[in-house]
N, C-alpha and C positions, 0 to 999 in steps of 0.2 A: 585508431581512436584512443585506447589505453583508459579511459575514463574508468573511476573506482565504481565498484558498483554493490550494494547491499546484496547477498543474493537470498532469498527468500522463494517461499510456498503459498501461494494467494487462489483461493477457489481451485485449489489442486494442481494447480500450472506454477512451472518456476518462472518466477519473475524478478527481476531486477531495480533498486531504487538506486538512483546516484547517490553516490556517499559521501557527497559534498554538502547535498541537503539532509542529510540525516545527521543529528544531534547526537542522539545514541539509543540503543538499543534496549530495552527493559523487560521486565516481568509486571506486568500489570495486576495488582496483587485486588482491590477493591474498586468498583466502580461504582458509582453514585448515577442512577437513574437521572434525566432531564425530561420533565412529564411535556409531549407534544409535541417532540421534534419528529426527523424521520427514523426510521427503523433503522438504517445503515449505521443510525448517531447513541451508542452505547449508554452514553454517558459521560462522568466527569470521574478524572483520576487522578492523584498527586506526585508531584515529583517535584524533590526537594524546595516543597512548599508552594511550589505552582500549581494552578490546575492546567488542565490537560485536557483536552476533546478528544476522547476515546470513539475511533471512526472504527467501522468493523469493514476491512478491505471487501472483504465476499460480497456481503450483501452490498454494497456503494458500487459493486461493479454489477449487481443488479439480480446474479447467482441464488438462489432462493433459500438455498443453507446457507445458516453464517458460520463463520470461520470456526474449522474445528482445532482451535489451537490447545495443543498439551499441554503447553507450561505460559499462555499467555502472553507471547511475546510480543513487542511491539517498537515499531521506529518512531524514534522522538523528533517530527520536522514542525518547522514555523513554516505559517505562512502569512502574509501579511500583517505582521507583530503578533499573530496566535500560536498556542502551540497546538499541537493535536499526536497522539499517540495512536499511529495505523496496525490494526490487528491484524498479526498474517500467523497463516498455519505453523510456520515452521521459517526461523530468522541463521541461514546457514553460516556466512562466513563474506567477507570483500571479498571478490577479484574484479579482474580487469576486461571491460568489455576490446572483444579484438578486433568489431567491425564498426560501421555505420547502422546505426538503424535503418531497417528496409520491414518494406510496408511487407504485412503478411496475408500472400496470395490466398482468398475465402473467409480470412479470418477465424477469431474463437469466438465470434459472437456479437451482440451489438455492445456489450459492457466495456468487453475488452476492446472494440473497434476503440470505443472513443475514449478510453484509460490509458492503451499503450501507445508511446510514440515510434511502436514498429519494435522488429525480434534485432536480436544484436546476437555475435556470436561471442562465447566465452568459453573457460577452459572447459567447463562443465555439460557445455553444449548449447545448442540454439535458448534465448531467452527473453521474454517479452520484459521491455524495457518500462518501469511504468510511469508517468505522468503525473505526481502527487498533487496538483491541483483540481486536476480530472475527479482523483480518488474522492479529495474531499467534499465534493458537489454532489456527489451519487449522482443517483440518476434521477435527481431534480433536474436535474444540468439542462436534459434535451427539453424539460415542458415547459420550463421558463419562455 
């Protein structure tokens, strides 16, 4: 497969975003509350003068701690002309997925079922590949 891949720390599992959709990587310094959305939805954050929809990966995948990240880290993807900045624990380094995505036998859960498009293998070891449109829906997604 060779595909680049974010590797990252989401609800305590390493997970992987393709690094074709990620923009780049940040320290989310200030978040600006939005009164009435969901909980998974942070806020609002700037980057070089844009805003930014501050999603918090933990809780969007339904995990009932949100993301205990140290230093705030976060991938900068659009989607459909928006930006959004996804909160993850810990934002490691690229490499390169070595397999196919394959479904994973029991699963980690029903957040992860419907986040990840299946575990890929990397140098680092098995790793659930994740789905950033999924992220961004939380888990609105299934009661729509």
């Amino acid at each position: 497969m060779n595909e680049l891949l974010l590797m990252c720390t989401i609800a305590g599992r390493r997970a992987a975003i393709p690094a074709i959709e990620v923009q780049s990587v940040i320290e989310v310094e200030a978040i600006t509350p939005i009164p009435g959305t969901a909980d998974f939805i942070l806020g609002l954050t700037a980057l070089r003068s844009q805003a930014l929809t501050v999603i918090d990966c933990a809780l969007a995948l339904g995990v009932e701690a949100p993301s205990a990240s140290l230093d705030n880290r976060a991938a900068v993807v659009e989607v459909e002309g928006h930006l959004y900045a996804l909160l993850v624990e810990e934002a490691h380094d690229v490499g390169e997925a070595r397999s196919e995505p394959v479904a994973v036998p029991g699963g980690f859960g029903e957040g992860w079922q419907r986040a990840a498009k299946g575990m890929v293998e990397t140098d680092g070891g098995p790793t659930l590949l994740v789905e950033i449109a999924s992220l961004i829906c939380g888990p609105m997604r299934e009661a729509a």
